[in-house]
N, C-alpha and C positions, 0 to 999 in steps of 0.2 A: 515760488520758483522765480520768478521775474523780480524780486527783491534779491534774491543771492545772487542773481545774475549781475544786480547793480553794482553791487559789493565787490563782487567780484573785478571787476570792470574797474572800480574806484581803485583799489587796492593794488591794480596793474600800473595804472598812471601814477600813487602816488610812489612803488617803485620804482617807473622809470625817471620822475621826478628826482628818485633820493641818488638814483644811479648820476645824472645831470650834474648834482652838486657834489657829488665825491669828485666828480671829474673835473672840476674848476677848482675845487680845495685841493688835488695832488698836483695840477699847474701851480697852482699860488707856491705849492711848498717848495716846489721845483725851482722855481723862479727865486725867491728867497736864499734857497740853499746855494744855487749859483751865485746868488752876487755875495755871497758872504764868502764865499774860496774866492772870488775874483779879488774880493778887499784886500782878502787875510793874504793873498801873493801879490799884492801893490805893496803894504804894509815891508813886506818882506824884504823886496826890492830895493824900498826905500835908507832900512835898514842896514842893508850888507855895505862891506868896506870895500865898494868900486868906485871907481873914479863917479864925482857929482856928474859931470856931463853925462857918464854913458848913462848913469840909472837917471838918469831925466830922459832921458831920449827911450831909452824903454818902457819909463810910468807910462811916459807920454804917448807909447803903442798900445798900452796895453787899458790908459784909460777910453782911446778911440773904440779898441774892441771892444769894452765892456759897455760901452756906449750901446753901440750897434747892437749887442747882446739883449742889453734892457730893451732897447727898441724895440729887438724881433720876438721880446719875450710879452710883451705889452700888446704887438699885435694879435699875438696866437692867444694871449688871455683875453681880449677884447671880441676875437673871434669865437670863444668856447662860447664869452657870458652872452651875446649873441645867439648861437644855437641851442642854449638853455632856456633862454628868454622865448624863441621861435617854438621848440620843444614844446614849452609848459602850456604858450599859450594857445598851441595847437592840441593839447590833453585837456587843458580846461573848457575850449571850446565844444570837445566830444564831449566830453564829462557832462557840460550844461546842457546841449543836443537832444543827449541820452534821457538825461535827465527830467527834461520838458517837452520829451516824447511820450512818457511811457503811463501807463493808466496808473500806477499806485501814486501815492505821495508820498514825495520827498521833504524829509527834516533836515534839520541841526540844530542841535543846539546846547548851550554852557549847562555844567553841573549843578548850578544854579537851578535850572528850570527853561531859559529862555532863550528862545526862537531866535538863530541867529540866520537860516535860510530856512523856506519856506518854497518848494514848488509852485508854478501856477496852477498844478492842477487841484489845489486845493479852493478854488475860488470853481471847478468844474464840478467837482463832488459834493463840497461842504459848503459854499457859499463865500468862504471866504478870502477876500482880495489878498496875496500875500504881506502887503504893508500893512492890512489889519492888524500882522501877527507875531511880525518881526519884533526884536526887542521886549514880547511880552510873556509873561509864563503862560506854560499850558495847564496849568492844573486847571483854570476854570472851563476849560475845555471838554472835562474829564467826567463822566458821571460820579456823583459822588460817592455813591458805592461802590466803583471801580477805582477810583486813587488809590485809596491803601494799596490794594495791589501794584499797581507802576510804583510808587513811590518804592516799595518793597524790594523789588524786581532794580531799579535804578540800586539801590542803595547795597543790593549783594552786587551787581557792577561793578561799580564799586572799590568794593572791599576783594571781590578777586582780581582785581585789574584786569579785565577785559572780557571777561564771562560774556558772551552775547545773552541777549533777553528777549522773549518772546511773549507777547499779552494778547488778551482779546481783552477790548472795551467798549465802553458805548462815548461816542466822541458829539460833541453838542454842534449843532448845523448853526447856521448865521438868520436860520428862519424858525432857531428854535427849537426844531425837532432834535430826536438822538439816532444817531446810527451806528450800527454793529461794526469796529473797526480790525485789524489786526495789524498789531505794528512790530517788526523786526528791529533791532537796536545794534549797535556795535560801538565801542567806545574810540575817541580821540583824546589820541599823549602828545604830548609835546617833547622836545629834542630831548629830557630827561627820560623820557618814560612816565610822567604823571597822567594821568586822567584830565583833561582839560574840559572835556563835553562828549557825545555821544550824535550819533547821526544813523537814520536809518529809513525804511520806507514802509508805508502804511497801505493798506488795501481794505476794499470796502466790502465786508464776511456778512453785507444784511438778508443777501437771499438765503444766504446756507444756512444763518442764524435762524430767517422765518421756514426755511424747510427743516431743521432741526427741530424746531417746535411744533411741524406740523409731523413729524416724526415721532418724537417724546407724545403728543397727545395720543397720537393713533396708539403706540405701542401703550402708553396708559388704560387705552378704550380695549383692544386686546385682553391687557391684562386684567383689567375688570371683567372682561367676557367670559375668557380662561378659569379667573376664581367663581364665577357666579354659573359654570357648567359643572354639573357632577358627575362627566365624563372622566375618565383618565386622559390625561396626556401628556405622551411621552415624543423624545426625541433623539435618536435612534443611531447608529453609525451603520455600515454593511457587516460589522463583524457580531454584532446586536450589542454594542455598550449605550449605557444610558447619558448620553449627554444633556437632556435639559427635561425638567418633569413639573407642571403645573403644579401649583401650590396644592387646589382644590383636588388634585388625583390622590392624595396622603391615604383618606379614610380607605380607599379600595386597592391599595396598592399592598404585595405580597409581604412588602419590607420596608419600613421608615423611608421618604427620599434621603437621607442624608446617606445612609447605607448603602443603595442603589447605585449614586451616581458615581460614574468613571469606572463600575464594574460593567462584566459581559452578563448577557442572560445564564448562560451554562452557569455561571457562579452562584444566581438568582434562583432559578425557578428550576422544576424535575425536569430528568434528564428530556423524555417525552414530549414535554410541552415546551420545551425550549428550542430542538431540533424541529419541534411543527413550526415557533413564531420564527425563526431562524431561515426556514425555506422559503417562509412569505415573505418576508424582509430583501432576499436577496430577487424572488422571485418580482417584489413590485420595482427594486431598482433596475431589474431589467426590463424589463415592458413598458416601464414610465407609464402603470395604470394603476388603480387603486384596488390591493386586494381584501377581499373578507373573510375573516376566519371566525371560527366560535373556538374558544378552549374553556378551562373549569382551572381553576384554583383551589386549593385551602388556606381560607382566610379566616384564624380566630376557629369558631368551633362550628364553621358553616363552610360549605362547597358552593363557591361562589364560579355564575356562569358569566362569558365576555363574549359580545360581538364586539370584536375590533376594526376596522377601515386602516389598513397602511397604504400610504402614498410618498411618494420621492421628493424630497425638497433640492435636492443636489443630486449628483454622480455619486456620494458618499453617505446622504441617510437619507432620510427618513421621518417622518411623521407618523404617530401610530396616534387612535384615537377611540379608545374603548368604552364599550357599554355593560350595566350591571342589567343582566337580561337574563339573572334570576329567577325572577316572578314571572315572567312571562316561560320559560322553559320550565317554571312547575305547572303553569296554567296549561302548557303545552303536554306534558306528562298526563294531568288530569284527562284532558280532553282525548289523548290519546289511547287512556286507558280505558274513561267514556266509551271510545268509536270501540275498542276492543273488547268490551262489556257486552254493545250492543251486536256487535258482528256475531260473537257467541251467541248472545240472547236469538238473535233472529235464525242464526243455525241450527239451533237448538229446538226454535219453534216450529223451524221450516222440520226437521227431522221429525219432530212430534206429529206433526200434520201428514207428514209420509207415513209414519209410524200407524198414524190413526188411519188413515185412509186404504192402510193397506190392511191394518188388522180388521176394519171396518168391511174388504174387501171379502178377506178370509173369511172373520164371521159367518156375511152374508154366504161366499161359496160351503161353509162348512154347513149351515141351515139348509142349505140347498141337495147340499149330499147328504146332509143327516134325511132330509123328509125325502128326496126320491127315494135314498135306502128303505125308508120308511114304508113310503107308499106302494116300494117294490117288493119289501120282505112280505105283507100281508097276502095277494096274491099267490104269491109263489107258496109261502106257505103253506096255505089252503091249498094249491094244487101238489105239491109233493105231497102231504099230508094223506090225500086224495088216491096220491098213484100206488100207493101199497094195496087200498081195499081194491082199486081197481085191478090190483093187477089179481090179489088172491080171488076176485067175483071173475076175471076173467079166464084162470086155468080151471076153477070149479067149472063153469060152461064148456068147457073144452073137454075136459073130463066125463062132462055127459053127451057132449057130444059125440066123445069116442066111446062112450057105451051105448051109444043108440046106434050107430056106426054097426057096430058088433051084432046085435040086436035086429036088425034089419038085414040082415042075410043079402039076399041078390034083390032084394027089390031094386027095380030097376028107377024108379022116380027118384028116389034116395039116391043113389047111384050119379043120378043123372044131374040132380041140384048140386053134389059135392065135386064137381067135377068143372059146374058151372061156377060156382064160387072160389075154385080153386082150393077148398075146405084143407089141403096139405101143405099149403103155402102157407095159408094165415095162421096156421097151428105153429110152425118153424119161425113164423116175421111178427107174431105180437109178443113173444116175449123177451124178441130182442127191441122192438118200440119200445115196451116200456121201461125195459134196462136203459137205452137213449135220453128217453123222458127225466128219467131218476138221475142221470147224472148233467142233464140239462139243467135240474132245479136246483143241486147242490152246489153247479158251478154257478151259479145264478147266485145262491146264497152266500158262495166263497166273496163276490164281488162286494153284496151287500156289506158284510162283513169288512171287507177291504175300506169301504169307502168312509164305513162307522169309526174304523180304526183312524184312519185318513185324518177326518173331521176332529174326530176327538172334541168335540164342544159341550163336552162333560167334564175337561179335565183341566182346569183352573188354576191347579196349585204344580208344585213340584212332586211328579210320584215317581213311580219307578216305571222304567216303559222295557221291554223290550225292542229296541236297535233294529234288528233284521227285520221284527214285525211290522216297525214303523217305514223301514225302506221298502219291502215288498208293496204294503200297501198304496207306496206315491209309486212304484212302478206298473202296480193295478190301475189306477188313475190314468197315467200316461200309455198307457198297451199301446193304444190306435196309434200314436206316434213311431211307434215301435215296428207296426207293419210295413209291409213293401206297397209299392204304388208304380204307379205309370211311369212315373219321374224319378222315381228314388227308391233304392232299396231294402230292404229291411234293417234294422239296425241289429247288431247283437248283444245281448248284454250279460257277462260276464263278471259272475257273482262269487267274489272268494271269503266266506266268510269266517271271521275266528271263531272261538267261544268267549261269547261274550256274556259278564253280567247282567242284571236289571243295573239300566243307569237312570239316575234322580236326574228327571228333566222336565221343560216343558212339552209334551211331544205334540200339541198342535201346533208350536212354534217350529219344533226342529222338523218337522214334516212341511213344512214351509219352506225351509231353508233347501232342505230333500229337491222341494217341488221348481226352487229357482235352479240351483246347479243343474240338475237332469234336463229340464227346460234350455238351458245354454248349452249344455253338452250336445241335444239334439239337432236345435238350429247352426252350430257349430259343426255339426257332420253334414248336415244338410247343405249348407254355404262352400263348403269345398266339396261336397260331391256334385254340385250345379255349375260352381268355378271349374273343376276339371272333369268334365263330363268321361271327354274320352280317352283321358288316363283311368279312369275310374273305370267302365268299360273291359278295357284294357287288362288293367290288374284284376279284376274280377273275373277276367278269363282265365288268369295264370293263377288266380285264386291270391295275391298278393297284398292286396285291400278290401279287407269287409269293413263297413262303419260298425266300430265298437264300443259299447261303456263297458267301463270296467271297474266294480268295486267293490274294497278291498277294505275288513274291519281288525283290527286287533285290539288286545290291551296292551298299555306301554308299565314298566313296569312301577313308575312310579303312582297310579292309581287312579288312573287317565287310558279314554279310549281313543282309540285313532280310523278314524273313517276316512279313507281316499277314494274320490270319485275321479275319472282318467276318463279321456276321451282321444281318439285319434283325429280330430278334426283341423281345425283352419289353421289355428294355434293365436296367440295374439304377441304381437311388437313387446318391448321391453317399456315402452311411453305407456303405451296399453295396460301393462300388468300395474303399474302404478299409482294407475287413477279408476281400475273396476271398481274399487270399494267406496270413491266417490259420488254423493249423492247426486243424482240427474245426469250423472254419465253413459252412456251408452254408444258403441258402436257399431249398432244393428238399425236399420233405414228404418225414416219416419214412419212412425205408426205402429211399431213394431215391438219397440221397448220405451219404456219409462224412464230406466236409471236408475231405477229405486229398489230392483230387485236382491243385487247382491248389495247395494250399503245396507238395506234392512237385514238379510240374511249376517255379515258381518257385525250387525249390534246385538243380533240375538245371541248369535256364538259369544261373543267377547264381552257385552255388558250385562245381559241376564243371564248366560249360565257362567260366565268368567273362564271362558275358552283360547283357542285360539284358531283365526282361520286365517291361510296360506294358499293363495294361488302358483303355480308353475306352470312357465306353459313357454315353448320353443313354434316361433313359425314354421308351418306344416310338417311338423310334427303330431303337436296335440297340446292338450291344456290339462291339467290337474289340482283339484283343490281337493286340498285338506283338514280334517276337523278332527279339534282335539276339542275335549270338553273332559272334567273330571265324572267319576263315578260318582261320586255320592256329596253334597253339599252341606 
C-alpha cells in the first residue's frame, strides 16, 4: 500500500514536471514564430518601390519594436525557465522527503541491472550504506534460487513495455544473513518511449514469511492429524453442501469424496436422515454449541451407525465430526437384549415363585379340607347311620308304651308318672328331634362333600368337571362371608345358571380362581358398604341397595363357556382396571392382599386352560369379570 502510494506521488510530479516543459516549449515556439513575421514584414518594406528615405525611417521603427519585442519576449522566457527550475526543485525536494521518510526501500536502476539510486533506508533494514550499492548489480543481492524469477519478471517488462512486476525474494543482509523481501517495480522511458531502467520500492515480508510457515506447519500437523483419525470429517455450509471432507473420511463416507463435494445432503443421503442432519446443522449455527446426533447409513452390504458432534466454524458452516459406533451400538443391542432376557428370566421366576407358593398354599388348604372333610365325614357318618335304628328302637318303645297305656286302665301311679313326664309331649317332640337330627347330618354331609369337591386334590390332570358344581362348592366355602353381622349385611347372591356341559378343566385350579374373584367381589361390597354407611342405611330402607353377586353361566356358540361374576360394590378407576392382572398389585390396605390373587387367577385362565379373562368395572357402580375357557381341549 505504501509502495503505490509512492508511485503514485512520483508519477504526479513527473506530470507536473512534463506540464512545466510543454510551457516553456510553446513560449520558445511563440517567440520564434514572432520574430519570423517581424523579419518576413522588414523584408517586405525593404522591398516595396517607396521612396529609400521613408522605408528607412519605417525599417528603422519597426526594427526599435522588434527590439523591444525580443526583449520582453526573453524576459517572460527567462521568467517561465525560472519557475520550472523553482517548480522542479521544489517536487524533487518532496519527492526525496518522501522518499527518505518512509519504511520501504527505494530503488532505481538501468536495464542493465544497476543501482542507480538507492534509499537510505537500506542501510536501516539491510545493512547496507547506499554507496555500497550505487553503480553496482543487484543480482548478487539475490538468493540464488530466486534470480531466475526477477530476471524473468524483469525481462517480460520488458517486452511488454511497462507491465508492472511483482516478486517475493530472499534479499542478502550486509551481515550475511537473508531476508524475505517484496519488491514492486514499474518501468522508466525515455522522451521516445524506450525502456531505460525500472524503479520501485521494496518492503521487508520476514514476519509474514515466518508466520506463513508457522501456518503451513500447523496446517501440515492438522493435516496429518485429520489423515491419521478415522473419524469422518466434513465441512458443511447452512444449506448442508459439502465443502471440504478429510481425505481419511473416504472409507466411511456414503459416496466417493469426489462425488460429495459442492453437492447438498438432500442429493446424498435418504430423504429422513438428511432432514434430521439438516436441522442439527441449522440448529448448531444458531446456538453457536455443539450438537450430537446418532443416524445409521447403508454403506456397502452393512448398516453402518454415526455419532456425529456438529459445531459452527462461521455464521455460514459448519464442522461436522463423525463416529463409526457400530460395534458399540451392537454391543449395546446385545446387552440390551441381555437386560431384556433377564427382566423376563426374573418375571418369570418371580411368577413361578408366586405360582409355587400359592399352589403350595392351595395344596396345603386343599389337605386341610380334604382331612377336616375327612375327620368330619367319619363321625357324622356313624351318627346318621345311628339315627335310623334309633329312631325305629325309639317308635317301637313308644308303641309299647302305648300299649301299656291302654293296658293299665285307671291305675292311678301310671296315670300319675305320664303326666309327670309329659309322656304326650315326648310322643309328638321325638319324632320331630329326630327328623331335625337326620337333616342336621345330611346337611353336615352336603358340606363335607362341598369342601371334597372344593379341594379336588385327586384331580391332577384335565377331566371333565361340572361348572355349577364347582361354583356352589367355593360358595359353600365362603357361606360365613355371605352372613349378615353387626356391621354389615348379608350379601345376596344371585345365581342364573345356563345348561352347561361337562367342561375339560382343571377344577382345583378353576375353583381357585372361583375363590379369588368371590373373595374380591365380597370385600368390594364390604369397602363401600363401610364407605357409605348411611346411604346404605338409607337405601336399605327404600329397599334400593342390597349387597349382591351375581352370576351368570352360558355357552357361547363357538364351543366356549362364559362365566360372569358381577358385583354392585366400590367399582374400580380405569388406571385400576389395567394393572389388577399385575403381579403384586393390590389396592386393598396392608395386610390384607398380596397382589398375587388375580395375576395367578389370570395365568390359569389364559395360559393352562387357554382362556380368556376380562374385568369391567365403572366407579360405584360395580365390577365384573369374565371367563371364557373352551369346552373340551
Amino acid at each position: 500500500m505504501c509502495t503505490e502510494k509512492i508511485n503514485e506521488e512520483i508519477s504526479l510530479l513527473r506530470q507536473q514536471n512534463a506540464q512545466l516543459l510543454q510551457q516553456l516549449e510553446t513560449m520558445q515556439d511563440l517567440y520564434s514564430t514572432t520574430l519570423l513575421a517581424e523579419q518576413h514584414q522588414i523584408w517586405e518594406l525593404v522591398t516595396d518601390k517607396v521612396p529609400q528615405d521613408l522605408q528607412l525611417i519605417e525599417l528603422q521603427s519597426k526594427l526599435t519594436n522588434n527590439s523591444a519585442f525580443v526583449e520582453s519576449a526573453n524576459k517572460i522566457r527567462g521568467q517561465h525557465h525560472q519557475a520550472a527550475a523553482t517548480a522542479l526543485a521544489e517536487s524533487e525536494a518532496k519527492y526525496r522527503q518522501l522518499v527518505e521518510n518512509i519504511s520501504d526501500l527505494i530503488f532505481s536502476m538501468s536495464v542493465e541491472g544497476l543501482f542507480t539510486y538507492v534509499s537510505p533506508q537500506y542501510k536501516n533494514v539491510l545493512g547496507w550504506e547506499p554507496s555500497d550499492l550505487l553503480g553496482q548489480t543487484f543480482a548478487p543481492l539475490l538468493h540464488p534460487d530466486d534470480f531466475p524469477l526477477a530476471q524473468r519478471k524483469i525481462q517480460e517488462m520488458v517486452e511488454t513495455k511497462g507491465q508492472r512486476i511483482a516478486i517475493e525474494f530472499r534479499h542478502l543482509k550486509k551481515d550475511g544473513d537473508w531476508c524475505w523481501m517484496r519488491s514492486v517495480a514499474s518501468p522508466i522511458f525515455d522522451s521516445d518511449g524506450e525502456i531505460i531502467g525500472l524503479h520501485g520500492a521494496i518492503s521487508d515480508i520476514s514476519s509474514r514469511k515466518q508466520a506463513e510457515e508457522l501456518i503451513k506447519a500447523s496446517q501440515s500437523e492438522l493435516l496429518a492429524l485429520f489423515n491419521a483419525i478415522q473419524d469422518v470429517i466434513l465441512v458443511l455450509d447452512a444449506e448442508g453442501r459439502y465443502l471440504k471432507i478429510a481425505p481419511s473420511s473416504a472409507p466411511l463416507l456414503y459416496q466417493p469424496p469426489a462425488e460429495l463435494l459442492g453437492r447438498k445432503i438432500h442429493e446424498v443421503l435418504p430423504s429422513a436422515c438428511a432432514d434430521y442432519f439438516l436441522n442439527s446443522i441449522q440448529q448448531a449455527l444458531l446456538t453457536k454449541k455443539t450438537v450430537k446426533v446418532e443416524y445409521s447409513l447403508p454403506i456397502g452390504d452393512r448398516e453402518v451407525w454415526f455419532e456425529a458432534n456438529i459445531a459452527s466454524v462461521t455464521e455460514n458452516t459448519v464442522v461436522c465430526v463423525a463416529r463409526d459406533i457400530s460395534e458399540r451400538k451392537q454391543m449395546e443391542d446385545q446387552l440390551r437384549q441381555q437386560t431384556e432376557n433377564l427382566v423376563q428370566t426374573l418375571q418369570e421366576l418371580r411368577q413361578t415363585q408366586a405360582q409355587m407358593i400359592q399352589a403350595e398354599k392351595m395344596s396345603s388348604l386343599g389337605q386341610l379340607v380334604a382331612g377336616v372333610a375327612h375327620e368330619i365325614n367319619n363321625p357324622v357318618n356313624f351318627i346318621h347311620g345311628n339315627l335310623s335304628h334309633l329312631e325305629e328302637y325309639t317308635q317301637d318303645l313308644l308303641r309299647i308304651i302305648h300299649h301299656q297305656q291302654q293296658e293299665a286302665g285307671n291305675k292311678l301311679e301310671f296315670q300319675a308318672l305320664c303326666e309327670e313326664i309329659d309322656l304326650e309331649y315326648i310322643q309328638k317332640d321325638v319324632p320331630r328331634i329326630l327328623s331335625s337330627m337326620k337333616v342336621g347330618t345330611q346337611r353336615i354331609r352336603q358340606i363335607v362333600l362341598s369342601l371334597r369337591t372344593f379341594s379336588r386334590i385327586d384331580e391332577a390332570e384335565f377331566k371333565a368337571v361340572d361348572i355349577h358344581e364347582s361354583i356352589d362348592s367355593t360358595l359353600m366355602v365362603l357361606q360365613h362371608r355371605f352372613q349378615e353381622t353387626t356391621r354389615l349385611p348379608a350379601i345376596q347372591v344371585i345365581k342364573d345358571y345356563g345348561t352347561l356341559p361337562l367342561v375339560e378343566c382343571y377344577g382345583g385350579e378353576l375353583n381357585q380362581v372361583f375363590m379369588n374373584i368371590l373373595v374380591n367381589a365380597i370385600d368390594a361390597l364390604e369397602e363401600w358398604t363401610i364407605e357409605n354407611a348411611q346411604l346404605r342405611i338409607d337405601n336399605l330402607t327404600s329397599g334400593l341397595l342390597t349387597p349382591t353377586i351375581a352370576i351368570r353361566t352360558s355357552v357361547l356358540d363357538s364351543g366356549w363357556v362364559k362365566i360372569a361374576i358381577a358385583d354392585n360394590g366400590i367399582g374400580m378407576s380405569e388406571q385400576i382396571q389395567k394393572q389388577v392382572f399385575n403381579p403384586f398389585f393390590t389396592n386393598k390396605p396392608v395386610g390384607k392382599g398380596t397382589g398375587m390373587g388375580m395375576f395367578i387367577s389370570y395365568q390359569i385362565i389364559t395360559e393352562t386352560h387357554g382362556g380368556k379373562l376380562e374385568c369391567h368395572s365403572t366407579p360405584a357402580v360395580g365390577t365384573e369379570f369374565v371367563i371364557t375357557i373352551p369346552i373340551q381341549h
